[in-house]
C-alpha positions as CSV (number, residue, x, y, z in Angstrom):
1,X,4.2,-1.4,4.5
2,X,4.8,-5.1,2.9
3,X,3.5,-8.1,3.1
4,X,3.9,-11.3,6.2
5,X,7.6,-12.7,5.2
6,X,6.1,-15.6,6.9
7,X,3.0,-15.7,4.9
8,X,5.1,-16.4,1.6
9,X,8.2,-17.2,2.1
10,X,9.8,-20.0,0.8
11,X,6.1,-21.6,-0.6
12,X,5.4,-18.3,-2.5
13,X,8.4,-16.9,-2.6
14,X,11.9,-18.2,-2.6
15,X,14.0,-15.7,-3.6
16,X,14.0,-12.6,-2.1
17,X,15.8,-10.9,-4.9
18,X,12.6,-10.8,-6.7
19,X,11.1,-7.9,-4.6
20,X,14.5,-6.2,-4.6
21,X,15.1,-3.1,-7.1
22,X,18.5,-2.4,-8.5
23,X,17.6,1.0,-8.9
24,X,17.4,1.4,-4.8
25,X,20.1,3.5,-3.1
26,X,21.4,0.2,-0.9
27,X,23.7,-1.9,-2.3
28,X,21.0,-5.2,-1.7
29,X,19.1,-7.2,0.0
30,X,21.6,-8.3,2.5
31,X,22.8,-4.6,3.4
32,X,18.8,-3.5,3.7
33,X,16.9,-6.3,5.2
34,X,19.5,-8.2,7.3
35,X,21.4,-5.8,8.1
36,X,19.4,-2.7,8.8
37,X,16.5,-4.3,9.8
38,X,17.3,-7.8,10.9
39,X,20.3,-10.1,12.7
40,X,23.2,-9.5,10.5
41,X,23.8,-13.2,10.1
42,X,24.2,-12.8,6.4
43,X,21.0,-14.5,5.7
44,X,17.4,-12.6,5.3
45,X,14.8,-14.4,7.1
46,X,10.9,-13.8,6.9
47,X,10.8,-11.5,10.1
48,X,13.4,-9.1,8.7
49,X,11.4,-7.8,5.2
50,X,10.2,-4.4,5.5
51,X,9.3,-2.0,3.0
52,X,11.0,-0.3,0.8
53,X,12.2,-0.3,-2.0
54,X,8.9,-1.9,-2.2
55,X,5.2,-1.4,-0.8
56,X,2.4,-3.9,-0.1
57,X,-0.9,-3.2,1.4
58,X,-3.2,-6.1,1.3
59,X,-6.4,-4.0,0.2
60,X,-8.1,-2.8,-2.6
61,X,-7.4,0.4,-3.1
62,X,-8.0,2.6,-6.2
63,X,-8.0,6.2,-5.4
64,X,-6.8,8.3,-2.9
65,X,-10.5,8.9,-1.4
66,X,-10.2,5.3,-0.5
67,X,-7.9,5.5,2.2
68,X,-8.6,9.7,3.4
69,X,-12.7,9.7,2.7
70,X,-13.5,13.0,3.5
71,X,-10.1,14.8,4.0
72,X,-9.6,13.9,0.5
73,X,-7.9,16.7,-1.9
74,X,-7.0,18.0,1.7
75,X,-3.8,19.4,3.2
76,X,-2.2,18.0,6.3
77,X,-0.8,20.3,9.2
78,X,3.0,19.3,9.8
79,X,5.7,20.8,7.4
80,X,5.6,18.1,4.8
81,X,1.8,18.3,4.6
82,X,0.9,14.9,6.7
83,X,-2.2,14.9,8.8
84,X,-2.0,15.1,12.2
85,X,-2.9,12.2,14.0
86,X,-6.1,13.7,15.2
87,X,-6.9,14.3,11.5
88,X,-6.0,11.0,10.3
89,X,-7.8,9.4,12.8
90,X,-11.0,10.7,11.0
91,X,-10.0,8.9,8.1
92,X,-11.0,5.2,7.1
93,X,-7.2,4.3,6.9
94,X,-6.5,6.0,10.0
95,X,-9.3,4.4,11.7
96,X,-8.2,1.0,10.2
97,X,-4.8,1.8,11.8
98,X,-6.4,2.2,15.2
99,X,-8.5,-1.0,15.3
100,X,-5.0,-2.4,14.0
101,X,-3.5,-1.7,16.8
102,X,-5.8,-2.4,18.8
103,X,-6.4,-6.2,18.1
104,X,-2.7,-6.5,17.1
105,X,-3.2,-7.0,13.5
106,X,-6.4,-9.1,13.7
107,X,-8.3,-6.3,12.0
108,X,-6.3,-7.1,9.0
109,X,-7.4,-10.6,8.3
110,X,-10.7,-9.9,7.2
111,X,-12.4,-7.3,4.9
112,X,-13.0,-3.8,7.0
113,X,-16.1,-2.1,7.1
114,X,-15.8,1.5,7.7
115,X,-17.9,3.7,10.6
116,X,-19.8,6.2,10.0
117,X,-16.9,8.3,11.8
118,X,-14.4,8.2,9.4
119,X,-17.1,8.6,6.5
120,X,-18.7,5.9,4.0
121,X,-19.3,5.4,0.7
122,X,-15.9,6.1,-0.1
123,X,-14.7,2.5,-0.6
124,X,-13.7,0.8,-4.1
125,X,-17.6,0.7,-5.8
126,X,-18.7,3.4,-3.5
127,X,-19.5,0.9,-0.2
128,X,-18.5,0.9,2.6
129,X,-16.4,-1.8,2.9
130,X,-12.3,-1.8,1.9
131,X,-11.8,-5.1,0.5
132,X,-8.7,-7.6,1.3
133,X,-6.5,-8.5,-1.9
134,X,-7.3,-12.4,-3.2
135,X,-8.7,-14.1,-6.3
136,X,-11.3,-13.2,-7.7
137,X,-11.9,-9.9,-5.4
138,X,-12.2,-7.4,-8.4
139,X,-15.6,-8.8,-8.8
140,X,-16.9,-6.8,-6.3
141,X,-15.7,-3.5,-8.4
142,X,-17.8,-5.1,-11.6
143,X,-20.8,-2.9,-12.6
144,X,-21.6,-4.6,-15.8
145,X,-22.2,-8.5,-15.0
146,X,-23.0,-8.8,-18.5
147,X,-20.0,-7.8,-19.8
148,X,-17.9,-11.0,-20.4
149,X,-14.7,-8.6,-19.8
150,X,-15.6,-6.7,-16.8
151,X,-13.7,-8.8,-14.7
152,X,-9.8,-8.6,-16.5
153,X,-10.3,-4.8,-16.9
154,X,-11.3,-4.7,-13.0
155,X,-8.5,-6.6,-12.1
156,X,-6.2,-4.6,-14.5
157,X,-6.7,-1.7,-12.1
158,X,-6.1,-3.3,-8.9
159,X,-2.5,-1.8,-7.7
160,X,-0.9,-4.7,-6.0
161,X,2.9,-3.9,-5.3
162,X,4.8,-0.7,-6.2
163,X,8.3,1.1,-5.7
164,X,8.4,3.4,-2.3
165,X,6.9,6.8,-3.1
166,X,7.9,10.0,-1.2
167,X,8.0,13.5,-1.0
168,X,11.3,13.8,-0.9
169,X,13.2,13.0,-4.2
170,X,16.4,11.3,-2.1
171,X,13.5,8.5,-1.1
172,X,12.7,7.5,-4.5
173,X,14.0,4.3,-6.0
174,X,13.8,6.2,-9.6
175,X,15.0,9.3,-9.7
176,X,13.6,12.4,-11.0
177,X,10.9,10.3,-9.7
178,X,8.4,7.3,-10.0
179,X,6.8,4.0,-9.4
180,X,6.5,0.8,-11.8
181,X,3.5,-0.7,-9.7
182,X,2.0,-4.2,-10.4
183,X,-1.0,-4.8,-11.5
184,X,-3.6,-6.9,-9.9
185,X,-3.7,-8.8,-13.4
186,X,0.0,-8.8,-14.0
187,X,1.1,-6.2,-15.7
188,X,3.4,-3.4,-14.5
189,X,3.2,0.5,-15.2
190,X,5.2,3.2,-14.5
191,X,3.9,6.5,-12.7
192,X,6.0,9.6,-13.0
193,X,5.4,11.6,-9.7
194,X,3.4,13.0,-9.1
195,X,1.0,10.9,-11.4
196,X,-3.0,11.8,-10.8
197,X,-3.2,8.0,-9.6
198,X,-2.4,6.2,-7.0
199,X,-0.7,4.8,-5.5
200,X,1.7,7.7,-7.2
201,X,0.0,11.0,-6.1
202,X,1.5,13.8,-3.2
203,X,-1.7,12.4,-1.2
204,X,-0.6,8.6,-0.9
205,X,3.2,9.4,-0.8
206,X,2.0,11.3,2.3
207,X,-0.5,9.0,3.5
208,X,2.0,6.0,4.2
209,X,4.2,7.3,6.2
210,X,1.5,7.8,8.5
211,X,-0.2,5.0,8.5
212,X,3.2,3.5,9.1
213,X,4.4,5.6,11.8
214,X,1.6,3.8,14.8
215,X,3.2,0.5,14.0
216,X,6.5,1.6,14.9
């Protein structure tokens, strides 16, 4: 999962070697974007990013509950211990994956307010509503307004970007194993896996490949 190409690139963005790893097992932008994913004309256009090495999702999220609600701290049926689709489709990510689909990314453009299906209260702030990243967004996670600091330490919790994490070691861009994620704020951690949060836990390196897998 990544961002629009289109959406940033070249006003935002205009080099893609800045969401490019060295640590990643292809050689570099060219071989994974261009080639494997796009044209092959030697040149990586907006269409052809993807993710990996990188992720982007777009949304506030801060914990795992976020994203599984109520299968949360669960286990998945299939041998690497991913929901089912049935399952996730219970979920508020899985349901935001349907209503993706479904309006061909329209659902996406907007904040999403989940049904009482896939469970509420489980949102960033304990709403119902996952937020869409952009300035000024952490207020919403803000408890104390009369803190003058509440909102840099919200945003310093935000995850905004992050290396790919898997369950499988060969997947990882840092081996043994890890993420350096960005912070909404601009700083950047690293996670050993599996970390206790996201987005470096077994639950969210499970969790994207599925929500993944019904745009493919």
């Amino acid at each position: 999962m990544i961002f629009d190409g289109y959406a940033v690139i070249p006003e935002y963005l205009s080099d893609t070697e800045v969401i490019w790893c060295p640590s990643w097992r292809q050689a570099g932008t060219i071989a994974r974007y261009d080639e494997e994913k796009g044209n092959s004309d030697g040149k990586v256009q907006p269409h052809e990013i993807s993710k990996e090495p990188f992720n982007y999702t777009g949304w506030v999220i801060l914990e795992d509950i976020n994203i599984l609600g109520p299968l949360h701290n669960g286990t998945g049926t299939d041998d690497t211990g991913r929901y089912a689709q049935g399952q996730f489709a219970q979920t508020p990510w899985g349901e935001l994956q349907a209503r993706n689909i479904a309006t061909n990314g329209a659902a996406s453009d907007e904040d999403f307010k989940t049904s009482v299906h896939a469970g509420q209260g489980f949102m960033p702030g304990g709403g119902d509503t996952l937020y869409r990243l952009r300035r000024g967004v952490e207020r919403f996670l803000i408890t104390d307004i009369n803190n003058p600091g509440a909102s840099a330490q919200a945003s310093s919790v935000i995850p905004v970007m992050w290396d790919h994490v898997s369950t499988f070691a060969k997947d990882f861009t840092h081996v043994p194993g890890g993420a350096n994620v960005l912070y909404m704020d601009g700083h950047v951690e690293f996670l050993r896996y599996p970390a206790t949060r996201f987005p470096v836990t077994p639950e969210s390196a499970k969790t994207f490949g599925r929500y993944n897998r019904g745009f493919k």
